[in-house]
C-alpha positions as a printed Julia matrix, in Angstrom:
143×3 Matrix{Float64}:
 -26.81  -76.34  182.71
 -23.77  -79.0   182.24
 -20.96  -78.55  184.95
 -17.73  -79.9   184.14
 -15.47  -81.66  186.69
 -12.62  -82.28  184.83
 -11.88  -78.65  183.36
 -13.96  -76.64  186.51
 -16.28  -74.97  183.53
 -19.49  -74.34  182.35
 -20.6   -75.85  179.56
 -22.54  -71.64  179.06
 -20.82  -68.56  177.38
 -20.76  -65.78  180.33
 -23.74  -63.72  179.36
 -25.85  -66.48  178.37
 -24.85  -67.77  182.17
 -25.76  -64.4   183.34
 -29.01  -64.5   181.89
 -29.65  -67.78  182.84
 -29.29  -66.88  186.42
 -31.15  -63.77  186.12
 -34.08  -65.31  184.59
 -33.43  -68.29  187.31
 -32.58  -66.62  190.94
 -33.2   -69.39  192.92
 -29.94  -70.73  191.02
 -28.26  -68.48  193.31
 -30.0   -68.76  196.28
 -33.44  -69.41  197.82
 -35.28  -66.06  198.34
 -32.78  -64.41  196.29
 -34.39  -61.67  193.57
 -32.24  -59.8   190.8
 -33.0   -56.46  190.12
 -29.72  -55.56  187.87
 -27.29  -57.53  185.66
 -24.48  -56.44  184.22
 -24.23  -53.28  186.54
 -21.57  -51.17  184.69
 -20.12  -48.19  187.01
 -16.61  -46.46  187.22
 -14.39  -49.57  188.28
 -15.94  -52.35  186.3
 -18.96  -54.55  185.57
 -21.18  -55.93  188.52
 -22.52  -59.27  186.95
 -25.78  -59.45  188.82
 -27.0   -56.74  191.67
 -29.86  -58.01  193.93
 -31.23  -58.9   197.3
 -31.59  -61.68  199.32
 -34.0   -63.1   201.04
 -33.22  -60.89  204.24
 -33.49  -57.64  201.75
 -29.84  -57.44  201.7
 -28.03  -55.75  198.48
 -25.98  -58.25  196.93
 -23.44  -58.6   194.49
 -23.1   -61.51  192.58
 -20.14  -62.07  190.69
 -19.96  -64.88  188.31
 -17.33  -67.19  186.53
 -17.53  -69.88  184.09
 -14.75  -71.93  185.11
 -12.45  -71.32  188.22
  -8.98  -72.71  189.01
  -7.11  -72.43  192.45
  -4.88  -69.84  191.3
  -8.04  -67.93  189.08
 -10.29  -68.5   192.85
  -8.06  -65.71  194.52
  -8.18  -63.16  191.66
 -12.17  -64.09  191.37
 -12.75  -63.7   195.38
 -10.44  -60.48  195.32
 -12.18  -59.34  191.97
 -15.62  -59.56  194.05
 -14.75  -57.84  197.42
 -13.48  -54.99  195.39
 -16.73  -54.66  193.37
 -18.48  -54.48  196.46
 -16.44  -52.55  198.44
 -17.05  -49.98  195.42
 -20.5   -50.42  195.36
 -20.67  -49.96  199.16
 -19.68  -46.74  198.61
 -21.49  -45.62  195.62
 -24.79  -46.39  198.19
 -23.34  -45.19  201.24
 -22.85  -41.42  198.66
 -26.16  -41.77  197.59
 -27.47  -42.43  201.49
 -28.45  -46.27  201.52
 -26.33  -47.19  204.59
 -26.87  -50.97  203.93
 -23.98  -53.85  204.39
 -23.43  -54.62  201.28
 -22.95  -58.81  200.76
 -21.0   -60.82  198.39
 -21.8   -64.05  196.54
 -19.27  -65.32  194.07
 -21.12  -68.45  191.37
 -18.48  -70.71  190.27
 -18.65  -74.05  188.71
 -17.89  -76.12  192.51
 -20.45  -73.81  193.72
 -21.61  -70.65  195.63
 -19.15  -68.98  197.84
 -20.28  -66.61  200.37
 -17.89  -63.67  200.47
 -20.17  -61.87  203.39
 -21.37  -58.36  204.22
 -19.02  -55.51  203.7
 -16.85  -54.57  207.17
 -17.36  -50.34  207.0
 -13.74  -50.12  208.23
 -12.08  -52.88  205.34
 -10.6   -50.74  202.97
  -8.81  -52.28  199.58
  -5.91  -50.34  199.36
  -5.06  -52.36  203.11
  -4.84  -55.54  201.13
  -1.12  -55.97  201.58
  -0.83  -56.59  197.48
   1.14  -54.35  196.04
   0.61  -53.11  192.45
   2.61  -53.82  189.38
   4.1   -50.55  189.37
   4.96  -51.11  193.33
   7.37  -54.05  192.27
   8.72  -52.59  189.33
   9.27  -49.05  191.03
   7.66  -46.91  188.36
   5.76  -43.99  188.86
   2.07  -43.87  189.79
   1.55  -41.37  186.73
   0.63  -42.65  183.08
   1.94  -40.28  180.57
   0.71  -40.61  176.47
   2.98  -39.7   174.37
   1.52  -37.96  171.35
   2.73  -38.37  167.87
């Protein structure tokens, strides 16, 4: 796997990347095991779900090449994936913390384990239709 200085990118399509790291879990971490990639559920795609070497659940979310300005929307991409999936196993009753890895090009970045009282929606970000005033609703107009 060729890493790229220059540009911040791998020299890997996503999914081959994805595999790769599936097939190669100590990649990610030592201890670490995958059990899922490609975890598709009601807010998006998980890349990789697994555990690490504490038995943790883990989200890994992973990105080919990373930028400064890309490295926010990639960290805040993750913590909402797992803030999601923190909840999809606290409703099915696995009352784990949930942790966060995020696999870029410069490296590994530990998000951490979720906080049960962080909620997303307390970012402080507002929307696109926040600063434009528009209404929350989506109407389709049929023709």
């Amino acid at each position: 796997m060729e890493t790229s200085d220059e540009g911040k990118a791998v020299s890997m399509k996503h999914n081959d990347l994805v595999n790769y790291l599936f097939e190669h879990s100590n990649e990610i971490e030592d201890g670490f095991r995958c059990i899922f990639k490609e975890f598709w559920f009601s807010h998006g795609r998980i890349d990789i779900l697994g555990v690490d070497k504490n038995k943790v659940p883990t989200t890994v979310e992973v990105k080919t090449r990373i930028t400064n300005k890309s490295k926010l929307e990639s960290e805040r991409q993750a913590r909402k994936y797992r803030f999601q999936m923190s909840e999809f196993l606290k409703a099915i009753g696995v009352s784990k913390p949930l942790r966060c890895l995020l696999w870029t090009p410069n490296g590994i970045l530990d998000l951490g384990q979720e906080e049960p009282e962080l909620r997303i929606e307390t970012c402080g970000i507002p929307s696109s239709r926040e600063v434009f005033g528009l209404k929350k609703e989506v109407y389709r107009r049929d023709f």
